[in-house]
C-alpha positions as CSV (number, residue, x, y, z in Angstrom):
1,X,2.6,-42.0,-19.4
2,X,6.2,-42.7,-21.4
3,X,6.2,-39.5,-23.7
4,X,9.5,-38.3,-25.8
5,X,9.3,-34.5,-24.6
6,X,10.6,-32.3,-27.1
7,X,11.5,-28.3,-25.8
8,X,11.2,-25.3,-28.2
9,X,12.1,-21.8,-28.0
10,X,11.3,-20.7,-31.4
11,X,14.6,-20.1,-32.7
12,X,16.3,-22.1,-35.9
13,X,16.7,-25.1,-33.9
14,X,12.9,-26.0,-33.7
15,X,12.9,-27.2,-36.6
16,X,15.1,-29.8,-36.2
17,X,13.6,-30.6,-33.1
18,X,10.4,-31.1,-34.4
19,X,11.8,-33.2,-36.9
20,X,13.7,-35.7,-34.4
21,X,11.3,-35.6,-31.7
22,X,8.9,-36.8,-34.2
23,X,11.4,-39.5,-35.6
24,X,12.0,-40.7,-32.0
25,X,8.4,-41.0,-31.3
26,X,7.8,-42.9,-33.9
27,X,10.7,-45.2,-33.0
28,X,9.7,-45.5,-29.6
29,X,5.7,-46.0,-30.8
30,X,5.0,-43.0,-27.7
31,X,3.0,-39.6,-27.4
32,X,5.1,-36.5,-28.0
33,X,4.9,-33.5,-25.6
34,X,6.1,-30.2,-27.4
35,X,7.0,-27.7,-24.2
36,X,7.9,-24.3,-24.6
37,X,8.6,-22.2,-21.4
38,X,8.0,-18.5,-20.9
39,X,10.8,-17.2,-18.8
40,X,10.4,-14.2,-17.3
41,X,13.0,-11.5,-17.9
42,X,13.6,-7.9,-16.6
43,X,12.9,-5.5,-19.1
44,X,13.1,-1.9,-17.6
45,X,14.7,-1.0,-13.9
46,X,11.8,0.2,-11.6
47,X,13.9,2.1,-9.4
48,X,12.6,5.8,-10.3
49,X,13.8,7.3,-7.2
50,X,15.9,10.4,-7.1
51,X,15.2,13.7,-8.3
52,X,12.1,12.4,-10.4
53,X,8.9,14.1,-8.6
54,X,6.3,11.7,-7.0
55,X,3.6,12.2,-9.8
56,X,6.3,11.7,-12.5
57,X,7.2,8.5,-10.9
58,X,3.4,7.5,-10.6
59,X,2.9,7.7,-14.4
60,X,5.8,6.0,-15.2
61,X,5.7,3.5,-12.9
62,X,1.9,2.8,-14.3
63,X,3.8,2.7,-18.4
64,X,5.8,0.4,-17.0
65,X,3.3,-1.6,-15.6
66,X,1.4,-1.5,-18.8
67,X,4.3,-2.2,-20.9
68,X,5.0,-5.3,-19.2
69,X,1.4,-6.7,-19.3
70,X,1.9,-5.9,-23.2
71,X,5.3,-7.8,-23.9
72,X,3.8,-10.8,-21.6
73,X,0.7,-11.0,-23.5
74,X,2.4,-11.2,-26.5
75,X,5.1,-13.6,-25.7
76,X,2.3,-15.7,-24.9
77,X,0.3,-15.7,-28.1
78,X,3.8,-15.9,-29.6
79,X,4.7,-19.3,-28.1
80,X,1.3,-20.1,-28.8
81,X,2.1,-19.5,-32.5
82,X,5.3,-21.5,-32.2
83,X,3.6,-24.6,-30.4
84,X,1.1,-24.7,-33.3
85,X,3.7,-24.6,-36.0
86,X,5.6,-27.1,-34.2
87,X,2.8,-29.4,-33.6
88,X,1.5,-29.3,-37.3
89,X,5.1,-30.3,-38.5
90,X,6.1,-32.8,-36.0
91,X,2.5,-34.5,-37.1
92,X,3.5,-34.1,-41.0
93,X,6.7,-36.0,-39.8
94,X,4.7,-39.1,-38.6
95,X,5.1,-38.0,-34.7
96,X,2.6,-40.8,-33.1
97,X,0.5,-38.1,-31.0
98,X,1.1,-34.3,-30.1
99,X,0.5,-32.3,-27.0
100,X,1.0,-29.1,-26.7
101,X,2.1,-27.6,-23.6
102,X,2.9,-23.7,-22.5
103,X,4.2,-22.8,-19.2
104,X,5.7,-19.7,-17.1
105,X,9.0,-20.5,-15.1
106,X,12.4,-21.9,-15.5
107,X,13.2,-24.2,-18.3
108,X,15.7,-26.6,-16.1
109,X,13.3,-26.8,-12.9
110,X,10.1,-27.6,-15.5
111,X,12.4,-30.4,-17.7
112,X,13.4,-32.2,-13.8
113,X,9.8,-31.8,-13.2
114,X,8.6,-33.7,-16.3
115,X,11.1,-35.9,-17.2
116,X,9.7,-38.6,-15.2
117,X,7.3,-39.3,-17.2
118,X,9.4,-39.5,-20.5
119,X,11.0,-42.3,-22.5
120,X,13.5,-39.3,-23.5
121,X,14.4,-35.2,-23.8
122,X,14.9,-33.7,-27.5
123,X,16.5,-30.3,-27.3
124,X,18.5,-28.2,-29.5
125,X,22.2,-27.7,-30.0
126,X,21.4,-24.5,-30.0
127,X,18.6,-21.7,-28.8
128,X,17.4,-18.4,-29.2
129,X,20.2,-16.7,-27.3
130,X,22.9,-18.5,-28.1
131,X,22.2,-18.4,-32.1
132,X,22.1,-14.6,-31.5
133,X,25.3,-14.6,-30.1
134,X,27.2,-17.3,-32.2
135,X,27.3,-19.4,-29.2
136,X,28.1,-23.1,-30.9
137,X,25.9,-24.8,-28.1
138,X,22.9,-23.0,-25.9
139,X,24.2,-21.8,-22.6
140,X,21.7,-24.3,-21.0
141,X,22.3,-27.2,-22.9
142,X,25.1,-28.6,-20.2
143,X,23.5,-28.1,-17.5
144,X,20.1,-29.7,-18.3
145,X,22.1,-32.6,-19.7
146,X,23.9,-33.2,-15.8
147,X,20.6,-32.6,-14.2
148,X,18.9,-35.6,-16.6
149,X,18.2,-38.9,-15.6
150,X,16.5,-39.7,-19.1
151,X,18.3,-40.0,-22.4
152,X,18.8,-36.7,-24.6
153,X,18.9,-36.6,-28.6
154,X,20.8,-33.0,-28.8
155,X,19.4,-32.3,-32.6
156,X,21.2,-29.7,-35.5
157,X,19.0,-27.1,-37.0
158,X,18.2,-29.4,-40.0
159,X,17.4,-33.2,-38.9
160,X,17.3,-36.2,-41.1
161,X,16.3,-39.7,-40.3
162,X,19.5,-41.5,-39.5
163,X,20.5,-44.3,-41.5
164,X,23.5,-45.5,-39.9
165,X,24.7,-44.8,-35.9
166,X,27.8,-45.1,-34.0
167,X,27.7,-45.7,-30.6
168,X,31.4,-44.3,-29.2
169,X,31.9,-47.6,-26.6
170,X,34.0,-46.6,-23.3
171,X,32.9,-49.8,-21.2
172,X,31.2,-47.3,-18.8
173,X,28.4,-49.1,-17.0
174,X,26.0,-46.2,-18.3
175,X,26.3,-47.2,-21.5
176,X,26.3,-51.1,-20.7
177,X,23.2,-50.1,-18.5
178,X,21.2,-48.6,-21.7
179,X,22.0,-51.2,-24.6
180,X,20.1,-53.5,-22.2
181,X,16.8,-51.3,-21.9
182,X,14.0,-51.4,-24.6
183,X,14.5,-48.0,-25.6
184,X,17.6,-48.3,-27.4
185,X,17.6,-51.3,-29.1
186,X,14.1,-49.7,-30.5
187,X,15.8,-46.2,-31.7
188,X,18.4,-48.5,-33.9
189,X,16.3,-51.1,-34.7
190,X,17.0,-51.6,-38.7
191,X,20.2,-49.1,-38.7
192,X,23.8,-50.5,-39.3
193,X,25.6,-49.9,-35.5
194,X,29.4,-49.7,-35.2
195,X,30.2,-50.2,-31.9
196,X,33.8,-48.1,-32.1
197,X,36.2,-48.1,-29.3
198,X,39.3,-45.6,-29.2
199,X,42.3,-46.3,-27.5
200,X,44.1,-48.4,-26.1
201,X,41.5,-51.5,-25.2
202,X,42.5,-53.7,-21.9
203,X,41.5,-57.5,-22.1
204,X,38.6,-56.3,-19.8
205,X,37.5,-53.8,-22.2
206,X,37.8,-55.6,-25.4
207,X,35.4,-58.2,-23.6
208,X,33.0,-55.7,-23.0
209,X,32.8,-54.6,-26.2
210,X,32.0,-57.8,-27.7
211,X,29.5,-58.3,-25.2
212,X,27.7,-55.2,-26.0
213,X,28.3,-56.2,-29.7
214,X,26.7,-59.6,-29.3
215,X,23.8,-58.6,-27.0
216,X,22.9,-55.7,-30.0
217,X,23.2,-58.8,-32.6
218,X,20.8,-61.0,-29.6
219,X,18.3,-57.8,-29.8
220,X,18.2,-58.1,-33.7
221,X,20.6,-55.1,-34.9
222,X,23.0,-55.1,-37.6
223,X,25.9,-54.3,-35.6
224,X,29.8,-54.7,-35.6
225,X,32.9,-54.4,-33.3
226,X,35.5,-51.6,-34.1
227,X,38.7,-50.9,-32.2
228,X,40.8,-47.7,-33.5
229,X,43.6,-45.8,-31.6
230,X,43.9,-42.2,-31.6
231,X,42.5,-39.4,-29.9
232,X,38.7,-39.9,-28.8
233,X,37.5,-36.6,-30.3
234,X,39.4,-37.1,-33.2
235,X,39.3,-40.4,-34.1
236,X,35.4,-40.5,-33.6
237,X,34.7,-37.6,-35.9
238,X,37.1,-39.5,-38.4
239,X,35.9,-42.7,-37.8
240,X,31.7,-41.3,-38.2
241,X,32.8,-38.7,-41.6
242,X,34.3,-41.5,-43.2
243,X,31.7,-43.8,-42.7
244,X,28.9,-41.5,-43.2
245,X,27.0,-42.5,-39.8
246,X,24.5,-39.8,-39.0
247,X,23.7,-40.5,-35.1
248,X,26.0,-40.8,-32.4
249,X,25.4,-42.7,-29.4
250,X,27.8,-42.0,-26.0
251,X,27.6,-41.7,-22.3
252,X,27.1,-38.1,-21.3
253,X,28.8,-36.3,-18.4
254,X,29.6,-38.5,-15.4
255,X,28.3,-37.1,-11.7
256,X,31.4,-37.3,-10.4
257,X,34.4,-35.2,-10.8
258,X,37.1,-37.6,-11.6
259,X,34.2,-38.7,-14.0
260,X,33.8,-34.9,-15.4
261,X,37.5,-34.1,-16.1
262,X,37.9,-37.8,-17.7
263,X,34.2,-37.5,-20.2
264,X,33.0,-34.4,-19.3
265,X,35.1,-32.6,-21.6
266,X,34.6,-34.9,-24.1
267,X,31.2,-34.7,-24.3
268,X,31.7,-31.2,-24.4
269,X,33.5,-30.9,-27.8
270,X,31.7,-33.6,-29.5
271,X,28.8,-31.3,-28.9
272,X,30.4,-28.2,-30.3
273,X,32.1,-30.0,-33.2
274,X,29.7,-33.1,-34.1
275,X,27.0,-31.2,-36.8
276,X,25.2,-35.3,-36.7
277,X,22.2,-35.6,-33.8
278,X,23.8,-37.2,-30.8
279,X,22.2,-39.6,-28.7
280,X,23.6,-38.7,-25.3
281,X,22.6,-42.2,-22.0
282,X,22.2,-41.3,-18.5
């Protein structure tokens, strides 16, 4: 089944997630699957050897054992709480259908388990840890973007329908790749599109780009051709403030290294300094 998976945590964030999972799946006309994953954590150090005598240790090895089974219970009826919520306001938000779905383990291994059967991944920009800590992007945001072979909407903590996007062209064949799937063309459809290049553009590139412009104009999409020089980060946030475009499209981190040190980075501070959803191709 081709799902948009959404995964919450609970913190701030869900709320936006909720809100652009639900956008997406009604863009995409496909079920929603709200995840949230129970990761276990070490609470107390079991290690009561020492000086502590052996009935001492008993008893608190058995309060530890109890407190444990306390805090998981809870953390279960907890995320069952937050699922719930979620599920209620994603269906307020005209999601198509919602699943809810609790599980025990680690939150990259689950996401590589199910992302085969999704259209797309919505996550936050943020989550539970790093909004504690003033983190500007959750400390497994990166890596579950590299491991993805599905395209991610990375969503603020307060979503709104996008009315205008700006797909930030670099030629690379990921992006080429994705403006000829469905999925795409379907998230845009009825949205203005700049197609905006920074740089310096080679003959090759330019071609490209009006190649990607036509085939959007083929698929039925408002869209338009924009070259500008400057500094990709820079230039890009410019380019989108100016022109009030509240999604940004772009190829995420590349596999290889040359690739990482040439986009990785970028991708990197557009997600730490971009407060718009971004659209982020595999």
């Amino acid at each position: 089944m081709s799902r948009v998976l959404a995964c919450i945590d609970g913190s701030q964030a869900s709320r936006g997630i909720c809100d652009g999972a639900a956008w997406a799946s009604q863009r995409l006309n496909a079920p929603l699957l709200l995840l949230h994953i129970l990761e276990r954590k070490q609470h107390l150090d079991g290690n009561l050897s020492g000086s502590i005598g052996i009935g001492s240790r008993e008893h608190l090895l058995a309060q530890l054992v109890a407190l444990d089974e306390k805090h998981n219970r809870l953390a279960l009826e907890q995320g069952c709480q937050i699922l719930e919520t979620a599920r209620q306001r994603a269906q307020a938000c005209g999601a198509v259908s919602v699943e809810n779905r609790q599980r025990h383990g680690n939150l990259l291994q689950t996401i590589n388990e199910l992302q085969e059967q999704s259209l797309m991944l919505v996550l936050g920009k943020q989550g539970e840890d790093s909004e504690a800590m003033g983190q500007p992007i959750g400390s497994q945001l990166e890596p579950i973007i590299r491991a993805s072979s599905r395209p991610l909407l990375i969503t603020p903590p307060l979503f709104k329908a996008p009315r205008q996007a700006m797909i930030a062209f670099d030629g690379s064949e990921t992006l080429c790749r994705n403006l000829g799937k469905p999925a795409l063309p379907d998230l845009l459809r009825g949205l203005p599109v700049h197609l905006v290049l920074v740089g310096n553009a080679s003959t090759e590139l330019k071609k490209r780009l009006e190649w990607a412009c036509a085939l959007l104009l083929e698929r039925g999409l408002e869209a338009k051709a924009v070259i500008c020089p400057g500094e990709v980060e820079q230039t890009l946030l410019a380019y989108q403030t100016e022109n009030r475009l509240d999604l940004v499209v772009m190829g995420a981190y590349g596999r290889s290294w040359i690739r990482h040190f040439l986009v990785g980075s970028i991708t990197t501070n557009m997600l730490q300094h971009f407060e718009t959803p971004l659209l982020l191709l595999r």
